[in-house]
FIMAR-878513 format. One line per 5 residues: number of its first residue (from 1); their letters; for each residue x, y, z of C-alpha. Coordinates in Angstrom, 3 decimals, padded with zeros to 6 digits. Each point is the difference from the previous one (the first is absolute). Layout:
N
NUM	A	X Y Z ~ ...
END
This chain:
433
1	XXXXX	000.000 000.000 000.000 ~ 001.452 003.357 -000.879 ~ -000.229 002.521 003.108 ~ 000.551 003.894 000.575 ~ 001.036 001.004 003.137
6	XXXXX	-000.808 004.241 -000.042 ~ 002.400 000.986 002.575 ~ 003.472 -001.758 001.775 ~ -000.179 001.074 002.985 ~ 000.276 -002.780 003.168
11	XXXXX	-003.906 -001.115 -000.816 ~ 000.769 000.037 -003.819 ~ 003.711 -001.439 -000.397 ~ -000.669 -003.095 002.718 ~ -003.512 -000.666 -001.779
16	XXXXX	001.301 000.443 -003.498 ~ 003.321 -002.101 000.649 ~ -001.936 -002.763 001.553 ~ -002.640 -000.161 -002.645 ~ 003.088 -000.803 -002.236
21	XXXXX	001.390 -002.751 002.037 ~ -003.089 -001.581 -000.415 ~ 000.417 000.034 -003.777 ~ -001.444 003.134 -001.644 ~ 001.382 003.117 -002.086
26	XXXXX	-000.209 002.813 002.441 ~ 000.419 003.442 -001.256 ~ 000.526 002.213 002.879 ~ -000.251 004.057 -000.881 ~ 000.540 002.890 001.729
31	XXXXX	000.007 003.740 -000.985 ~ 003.568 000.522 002.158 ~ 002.469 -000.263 -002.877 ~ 003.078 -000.391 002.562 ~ -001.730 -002.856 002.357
36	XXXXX	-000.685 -002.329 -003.782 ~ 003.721 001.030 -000.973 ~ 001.125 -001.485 003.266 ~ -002.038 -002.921 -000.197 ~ 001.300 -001.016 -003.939
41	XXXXX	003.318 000.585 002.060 ~ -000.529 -002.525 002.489 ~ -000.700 002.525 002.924 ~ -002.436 -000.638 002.242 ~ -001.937 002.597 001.444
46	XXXXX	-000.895 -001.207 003.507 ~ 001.541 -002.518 002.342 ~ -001.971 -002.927 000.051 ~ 001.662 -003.492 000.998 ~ -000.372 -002.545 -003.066
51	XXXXX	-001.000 002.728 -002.565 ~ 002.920 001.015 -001.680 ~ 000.606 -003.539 -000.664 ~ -003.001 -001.025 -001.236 ~ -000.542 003.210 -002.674
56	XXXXX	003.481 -000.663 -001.145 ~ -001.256 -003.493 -000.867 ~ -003.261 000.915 -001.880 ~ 002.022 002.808 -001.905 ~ 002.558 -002.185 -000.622
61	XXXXX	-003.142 -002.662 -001.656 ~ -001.815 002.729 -001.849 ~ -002.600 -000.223 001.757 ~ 000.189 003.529 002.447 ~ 000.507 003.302 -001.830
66	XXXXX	000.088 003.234 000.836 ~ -001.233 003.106 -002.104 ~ -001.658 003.701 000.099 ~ -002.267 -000.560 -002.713 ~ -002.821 -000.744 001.426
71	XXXXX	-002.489 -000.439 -003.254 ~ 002.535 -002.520 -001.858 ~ -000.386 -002.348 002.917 ~ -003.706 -000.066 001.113 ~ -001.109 -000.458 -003.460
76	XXXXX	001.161 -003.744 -000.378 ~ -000.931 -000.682 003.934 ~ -002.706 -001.716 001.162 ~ 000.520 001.310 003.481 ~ 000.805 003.192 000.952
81	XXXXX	001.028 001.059 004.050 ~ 000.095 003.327 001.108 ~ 002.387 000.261 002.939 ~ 000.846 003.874 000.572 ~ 000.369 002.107 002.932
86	XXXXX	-003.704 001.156 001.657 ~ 001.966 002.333 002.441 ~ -001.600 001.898 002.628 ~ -002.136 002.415 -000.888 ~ -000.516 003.525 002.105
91	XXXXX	-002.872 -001.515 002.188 ~ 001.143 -003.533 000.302 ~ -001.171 -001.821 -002.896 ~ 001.226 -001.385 -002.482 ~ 001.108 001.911 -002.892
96	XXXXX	-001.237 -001.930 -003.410 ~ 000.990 002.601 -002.547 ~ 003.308 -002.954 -000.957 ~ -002.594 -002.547 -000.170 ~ -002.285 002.158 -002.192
101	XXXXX	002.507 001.096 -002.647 ~ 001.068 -003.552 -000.269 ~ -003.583 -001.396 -000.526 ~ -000.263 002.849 -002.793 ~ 003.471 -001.014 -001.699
106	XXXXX	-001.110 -003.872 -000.085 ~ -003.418 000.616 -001.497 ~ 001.288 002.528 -002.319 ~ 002.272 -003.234 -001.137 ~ -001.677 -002.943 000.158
111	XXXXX	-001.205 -001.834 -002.982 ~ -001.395 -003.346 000.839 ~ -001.757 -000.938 003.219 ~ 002.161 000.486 002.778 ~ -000.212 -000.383 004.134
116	XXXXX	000.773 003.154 001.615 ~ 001.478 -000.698 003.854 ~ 000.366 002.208 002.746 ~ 002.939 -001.099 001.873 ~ 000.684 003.115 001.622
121	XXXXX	-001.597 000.490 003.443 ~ -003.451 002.234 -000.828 ~ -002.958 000.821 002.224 ~ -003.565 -001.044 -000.739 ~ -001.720 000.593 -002.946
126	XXXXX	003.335 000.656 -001.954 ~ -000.399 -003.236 -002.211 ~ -003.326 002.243 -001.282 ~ 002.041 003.311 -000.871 ~ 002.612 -001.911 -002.061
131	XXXXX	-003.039 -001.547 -002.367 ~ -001.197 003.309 -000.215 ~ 002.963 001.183 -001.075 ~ 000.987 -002.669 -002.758 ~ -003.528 -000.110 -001.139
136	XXXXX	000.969 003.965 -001.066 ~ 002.431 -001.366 -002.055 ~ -000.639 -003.258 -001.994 ~ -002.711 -001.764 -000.901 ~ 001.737 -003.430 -000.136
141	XXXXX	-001.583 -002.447 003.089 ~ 002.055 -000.656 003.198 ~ -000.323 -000.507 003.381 ~ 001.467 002.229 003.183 ~ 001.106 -002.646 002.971
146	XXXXX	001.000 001.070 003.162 ~ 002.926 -002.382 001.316 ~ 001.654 001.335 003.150 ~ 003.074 -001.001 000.935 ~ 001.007 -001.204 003.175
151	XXXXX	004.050 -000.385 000.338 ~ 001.971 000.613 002.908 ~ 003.252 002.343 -000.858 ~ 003.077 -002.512 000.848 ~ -002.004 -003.208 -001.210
156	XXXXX	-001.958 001.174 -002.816 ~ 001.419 -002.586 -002.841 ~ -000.770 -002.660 002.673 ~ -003.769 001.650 000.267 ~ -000.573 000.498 -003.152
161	XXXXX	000.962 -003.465 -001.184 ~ -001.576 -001.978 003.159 ~ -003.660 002.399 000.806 ~ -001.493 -000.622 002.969 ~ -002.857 001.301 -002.137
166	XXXXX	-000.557 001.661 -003.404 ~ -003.018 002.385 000.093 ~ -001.652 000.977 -003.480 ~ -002.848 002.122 -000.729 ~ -002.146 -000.296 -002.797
171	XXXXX	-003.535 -000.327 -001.000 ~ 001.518 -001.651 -003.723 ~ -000.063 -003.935 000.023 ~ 002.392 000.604 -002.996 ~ 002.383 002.007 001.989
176	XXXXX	-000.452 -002.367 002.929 ~ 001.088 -002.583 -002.413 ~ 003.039 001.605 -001.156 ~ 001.091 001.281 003.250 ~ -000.299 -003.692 001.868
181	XXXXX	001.808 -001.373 -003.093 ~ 003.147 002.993 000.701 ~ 000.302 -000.725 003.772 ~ -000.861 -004.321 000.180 ~ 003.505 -000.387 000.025
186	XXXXX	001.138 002.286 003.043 ~ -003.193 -001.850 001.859 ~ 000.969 -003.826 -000.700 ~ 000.048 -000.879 004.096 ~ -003.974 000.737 -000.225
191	XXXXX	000.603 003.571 001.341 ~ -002.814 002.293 -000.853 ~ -000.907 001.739 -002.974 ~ -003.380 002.015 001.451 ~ -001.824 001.942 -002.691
196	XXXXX	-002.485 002.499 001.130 ~ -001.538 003.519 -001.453 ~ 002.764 002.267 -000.840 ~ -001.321 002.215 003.153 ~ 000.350 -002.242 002.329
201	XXXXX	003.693 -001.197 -001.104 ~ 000.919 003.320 000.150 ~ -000.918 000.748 003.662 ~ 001.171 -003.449 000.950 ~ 003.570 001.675 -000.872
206	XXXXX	-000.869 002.708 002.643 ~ -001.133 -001.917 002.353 ~ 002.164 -002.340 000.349 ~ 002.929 002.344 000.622 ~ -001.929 001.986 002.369
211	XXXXX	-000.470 -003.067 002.084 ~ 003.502 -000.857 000.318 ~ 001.405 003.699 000.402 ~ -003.204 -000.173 002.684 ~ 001.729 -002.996 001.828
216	XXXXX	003.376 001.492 000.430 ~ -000.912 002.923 001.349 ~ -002.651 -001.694 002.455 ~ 003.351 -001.898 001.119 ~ 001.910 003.607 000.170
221	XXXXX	-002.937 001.111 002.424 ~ 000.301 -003.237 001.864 ~ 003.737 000.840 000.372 ~ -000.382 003.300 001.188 ~ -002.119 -001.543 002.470
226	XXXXX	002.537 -002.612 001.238 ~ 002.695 002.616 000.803 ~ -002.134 001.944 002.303 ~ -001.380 -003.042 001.796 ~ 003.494 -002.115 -000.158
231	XXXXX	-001.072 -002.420 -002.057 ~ 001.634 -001.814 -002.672 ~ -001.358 000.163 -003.467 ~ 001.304 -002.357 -001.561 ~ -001.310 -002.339 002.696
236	XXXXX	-003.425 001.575 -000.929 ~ 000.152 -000.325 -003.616 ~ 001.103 -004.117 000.085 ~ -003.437 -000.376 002.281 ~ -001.782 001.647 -002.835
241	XXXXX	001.144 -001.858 -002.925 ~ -000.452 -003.021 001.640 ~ -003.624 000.495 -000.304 ~ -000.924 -001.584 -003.491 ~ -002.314 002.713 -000.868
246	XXXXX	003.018 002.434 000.204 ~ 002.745 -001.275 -000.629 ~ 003.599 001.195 -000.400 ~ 000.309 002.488 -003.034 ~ 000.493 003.433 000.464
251	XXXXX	-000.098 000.240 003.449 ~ 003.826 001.257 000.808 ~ 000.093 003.162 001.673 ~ 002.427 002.656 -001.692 ~ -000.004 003.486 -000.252
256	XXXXX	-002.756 -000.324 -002.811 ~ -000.465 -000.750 -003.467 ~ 001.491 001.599 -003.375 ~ 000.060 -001.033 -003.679 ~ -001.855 001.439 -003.117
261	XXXXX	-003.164 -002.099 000.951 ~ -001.495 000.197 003.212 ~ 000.475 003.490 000.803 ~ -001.583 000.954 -003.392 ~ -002.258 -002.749 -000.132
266	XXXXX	-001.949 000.837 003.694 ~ 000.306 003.844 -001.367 ~ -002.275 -001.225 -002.685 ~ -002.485 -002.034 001.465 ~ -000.742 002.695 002.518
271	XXXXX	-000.487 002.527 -002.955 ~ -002.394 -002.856 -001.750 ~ -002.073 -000.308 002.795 ~ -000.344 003.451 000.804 ~ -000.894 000.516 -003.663
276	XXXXX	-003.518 -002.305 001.228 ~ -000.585 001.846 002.885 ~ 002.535 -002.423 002.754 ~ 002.707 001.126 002.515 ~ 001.641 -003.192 -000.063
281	XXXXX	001.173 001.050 003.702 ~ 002.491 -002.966 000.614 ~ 002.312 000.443 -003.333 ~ 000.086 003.513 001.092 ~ 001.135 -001.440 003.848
286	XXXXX	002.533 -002.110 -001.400 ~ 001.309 002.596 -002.347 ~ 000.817 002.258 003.635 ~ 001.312 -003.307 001.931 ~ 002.711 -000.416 -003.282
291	XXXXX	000.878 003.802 -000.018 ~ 000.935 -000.041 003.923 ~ 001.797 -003.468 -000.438 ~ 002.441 002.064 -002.526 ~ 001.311 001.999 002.585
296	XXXXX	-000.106 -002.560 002.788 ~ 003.575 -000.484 -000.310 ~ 001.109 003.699 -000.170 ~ -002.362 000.635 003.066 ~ 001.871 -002.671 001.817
301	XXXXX	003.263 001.017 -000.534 ~ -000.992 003.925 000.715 ~ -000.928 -001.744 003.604 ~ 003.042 -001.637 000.154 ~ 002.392 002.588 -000.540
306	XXXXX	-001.867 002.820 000.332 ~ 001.307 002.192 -003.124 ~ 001.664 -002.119 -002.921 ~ 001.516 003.011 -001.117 ~ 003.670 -000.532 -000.895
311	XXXXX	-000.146 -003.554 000.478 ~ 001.064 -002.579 -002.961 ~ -002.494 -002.733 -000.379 ~ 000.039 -003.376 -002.677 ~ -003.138 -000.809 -001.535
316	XXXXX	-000.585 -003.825 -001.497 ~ -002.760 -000.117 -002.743 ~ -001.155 002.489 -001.880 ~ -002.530 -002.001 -002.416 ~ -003.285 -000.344 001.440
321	XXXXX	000.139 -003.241 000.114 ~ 003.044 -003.101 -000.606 ~ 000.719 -001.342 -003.757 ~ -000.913 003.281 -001.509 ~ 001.592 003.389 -000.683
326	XXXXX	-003.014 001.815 -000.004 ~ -000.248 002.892 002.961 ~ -002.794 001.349 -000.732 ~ -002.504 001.291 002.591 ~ 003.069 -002.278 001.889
331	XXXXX	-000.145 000.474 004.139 ~ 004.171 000.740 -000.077 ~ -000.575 003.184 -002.004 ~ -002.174 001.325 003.006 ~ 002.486 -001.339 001.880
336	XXXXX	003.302 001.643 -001.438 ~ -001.672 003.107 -000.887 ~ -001.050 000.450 003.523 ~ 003.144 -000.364 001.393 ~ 001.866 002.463 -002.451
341	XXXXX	-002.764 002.626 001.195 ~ 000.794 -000.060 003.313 ~ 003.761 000.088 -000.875 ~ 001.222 -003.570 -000.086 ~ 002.310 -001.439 -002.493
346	XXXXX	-000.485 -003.301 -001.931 ~ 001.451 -002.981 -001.338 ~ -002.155 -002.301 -001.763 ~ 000.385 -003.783 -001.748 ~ -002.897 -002.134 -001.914
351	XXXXX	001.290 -002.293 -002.381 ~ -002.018 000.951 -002.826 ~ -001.274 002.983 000.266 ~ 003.195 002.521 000.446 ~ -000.805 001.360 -003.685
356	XXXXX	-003.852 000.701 001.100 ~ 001.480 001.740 003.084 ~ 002.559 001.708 -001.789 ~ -002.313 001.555 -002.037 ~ -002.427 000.983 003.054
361	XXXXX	002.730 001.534 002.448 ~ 002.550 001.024 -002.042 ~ 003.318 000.975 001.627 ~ -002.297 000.496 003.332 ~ 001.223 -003.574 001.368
366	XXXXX	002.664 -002.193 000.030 ~ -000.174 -003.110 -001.889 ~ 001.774 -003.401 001.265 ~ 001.114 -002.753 -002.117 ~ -000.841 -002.611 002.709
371	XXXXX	-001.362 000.234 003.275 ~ 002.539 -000.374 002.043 ~ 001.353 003.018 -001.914 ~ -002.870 002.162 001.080 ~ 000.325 -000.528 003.705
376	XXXXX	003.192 001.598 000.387 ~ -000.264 002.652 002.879 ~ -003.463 000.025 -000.514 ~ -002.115 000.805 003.400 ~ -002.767 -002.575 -001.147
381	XXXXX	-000.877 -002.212 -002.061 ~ -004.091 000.018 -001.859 ~ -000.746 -002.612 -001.321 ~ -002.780 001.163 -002.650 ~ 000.043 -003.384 -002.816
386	XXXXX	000.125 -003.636 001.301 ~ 002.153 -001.505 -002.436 ~ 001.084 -003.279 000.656 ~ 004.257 001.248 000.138 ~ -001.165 001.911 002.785
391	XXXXX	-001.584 -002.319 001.813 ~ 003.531 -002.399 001.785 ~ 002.462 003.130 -000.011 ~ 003.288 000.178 002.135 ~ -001.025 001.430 003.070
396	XXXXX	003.691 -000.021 001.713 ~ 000.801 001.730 -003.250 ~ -002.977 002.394 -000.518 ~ 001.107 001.087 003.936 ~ 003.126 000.400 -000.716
401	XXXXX	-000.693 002.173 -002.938 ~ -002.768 002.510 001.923 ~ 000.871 002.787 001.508 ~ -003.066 -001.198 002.794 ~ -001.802 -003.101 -000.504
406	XXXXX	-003.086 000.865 -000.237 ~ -002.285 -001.890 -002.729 ~ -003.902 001.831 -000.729 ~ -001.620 -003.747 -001.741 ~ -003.122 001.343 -002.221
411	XXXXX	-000.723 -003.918 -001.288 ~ 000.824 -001.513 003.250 ~ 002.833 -001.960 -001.541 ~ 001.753 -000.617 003.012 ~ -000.606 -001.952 003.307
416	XXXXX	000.272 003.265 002.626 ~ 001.714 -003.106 002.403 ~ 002.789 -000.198 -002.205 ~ 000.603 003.316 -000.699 ~ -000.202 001.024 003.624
421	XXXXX	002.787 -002.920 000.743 ~ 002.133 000.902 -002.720 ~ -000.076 003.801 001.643 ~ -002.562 002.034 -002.169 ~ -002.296 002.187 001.021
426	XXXXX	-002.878 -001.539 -002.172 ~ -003.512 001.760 -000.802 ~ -002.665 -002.126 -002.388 ~ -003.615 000.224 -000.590 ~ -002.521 -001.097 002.694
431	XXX	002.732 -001.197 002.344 ~ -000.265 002.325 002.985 ~ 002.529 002.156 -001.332
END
């Protein structure tokens, strides 16, 4: 089957990449001229484990291509996605005018009938404004599809190519026909494929990353609440998940979520439902709990030692999350910007994501080629990113190297017992300190 991806961003290069895998010609197009050069170079755009390798492989088998001509490649697909940006607009929705232009371009070229898929993330009803948009432009039949995506940054190949569930929305038994055809292969262990009206796959999307960003900050509260009683959390959270009904998932405490999807995403679905008359009152709660656990860590160490001014501190993680370089709406740039305003100096390490930071602080902080490196006469250490390097260091060493030893653990990484042995003066989330 011959495919157009519109867009390669993270949705669009991990969905068109493994669509090729699976056997079919994938034409992925995008109107940034630099970002296809790169790509026909080899470059990959984001840091995703197992991608590189596997679009090297497809382009290598002719069967993953890269172009900014949109027209030349919808017109010989039978499928086309559309996976741009819908960034956040000025009251919290999304912003569909990407979307929108792209619809327009692909009816303007199709000539035969052709499946039209949003990919990106949309809110309700947006399946509806993209048919009214390519019915403006061709009169040749086709059907719009909404197919969200649901892939974790850091193990997106692995979700794409093993679903827990593919969601598809469409009223068109032909379309539902094609589209079960594209994905039987990714859903082989009986995972599955659930086809529903295109407006309820596109809340599902919403929903189900409100849920999740609702659970971790329901376990942030819970932590907050542990310090002032003396519990422990993490005591707290292995009694919940033990219950079968809730499980383990997304119940760490931190100091809150980042990432281009659930911020945006719960931004959304509050606008949505205000748009039909709803405060959705508990999206708007956990919004507040995430914004305070952002500067949980700064707030402790302003407690600590009183003014941070002139101190030198290391910083380990600046992603938002591990296996990823991507920072944005990322807790360690509240974090490090905090600290430079109130006149402290920093030295950061993340193992991917020093070219995202880089570009974000500028000359503003010092950047470490390992983590050790970043420690030296540093006053504390934040730990922002839970990458698995991080998780065994060298605490003899990591002593040795601070100017105090004092360690401020935003993903509770560390066992406070230890630390406290080894010398530290150790601060985590929901454990009394």
């Amino acid at each position: 089957m011959k495919i157009t991806m519109v867009g390669t961003g993270y949705v669009g290069l991990v969905a068109g990449t493994c669509f090729a895998d699976s056997g079919h010609d994938v034409a992925c197009v995008d109107i940034d001229e630099s970002k296809i050069e790169a790509l026909n170079r080899g470059q990959i755009p984001i840091f995703e484990p197992g991608l590189e390798e596997l679009v090297h492989k497809n382009v290598k088998e002719r069967r993953l291509t890269f172009d900014t001509e949109l027209a030349s490649a919808v017109v010989s697909s039978k499928v086309v996605f559309i996976a741009v940006g819908t960034p956040e607009g000025e009251t919290g929705d999304a912003d569909l005018q990407h979307v929108l232009n792209s619809a327009g371009e692909i009816g303007r070229a199709i000539r035969q009938y052709t499946i039209i898929v949003n990919k990106s993330t949309v809110p309700v009803g947006t399946a509806d404004k993209v048919r009214e948009v390519v019915e403006q432009t061709t009169r040749v039949e086709f059907d719009v599809v909404s197919n969200p995506e649901f892939l974790k940054e850091g193990a997106a190949v692995g979700d794409f190519l093993k679903p827990d569930r593919v969601v598809i929305g469409t009223n068109s038994e032909r379309a539902r026909r094609i589209m079960g055809e594209l994905y039987a292969p990714f859903v082989r262990t009986e995972n599955p494929i659930l086809f529903m009206d295109p407006r309820s796959a596109e809340l599902t999307k919403y929903a189900a990353n409100a849920m999740l960003a609702t659970r971790i900050s329901f376990m942030n509260d819970v932590a907050l609440l542990c310090e002032k009683v003396g519990a422990d959390v993490d005591f707290v959270r292995k009694g919940l998940g033990a219950d079968k009904r809730i499980g383990y998932p997304f119940l760490f405490p931190g100091i809150g979520y980042g990432g281009s999807c659930f911020p945006k995403d719960i931004k959304a679905l509050v606008a949505t439902a205000r748009e039909f008359g709803i405060e959705f009152d508990l999206l708007r709660a956990v919004e507040r709990t995430n914004e305070r656990q952002k500067r949980l860590l700064l707030n402790k160490a302003l407690r600590h030692f009183g003014s941070v001014a002139g101190r030198s501190f290391a910083v380990w993680g600046t992603a938002f999350k591990p296996k990823t370089d991507d920072m944005r709406e990322a807790p360690a740039i509240e974090v490090i910007e905090g600290l430079l305003g109130k006149g402290a100096s920093v030295c950061c390490h993340d193992p991917a994501a020093e070219g995202v930071a880089r570009r974000h602080f500028g000359d503003r902080v010092r950047y470490a080629a390992t983590p050790y490196d970043a420690l030296e006469g540093a006053e504390a250490l934040f730990l922002v990113t839970e990458w698995n390097q991080f998780r065994y260091p060298d605490f003899d060493r990591m002593r040795a190297l601070m100017k105090t030893p004092v360690i401020f653990d935003g993903r509770n990484v560390f066992t406070p017992s230890v630390l406290r042995e080894k010398g530290f003066v150790y601060f985590g989330i929901g454990r009394g300190s």
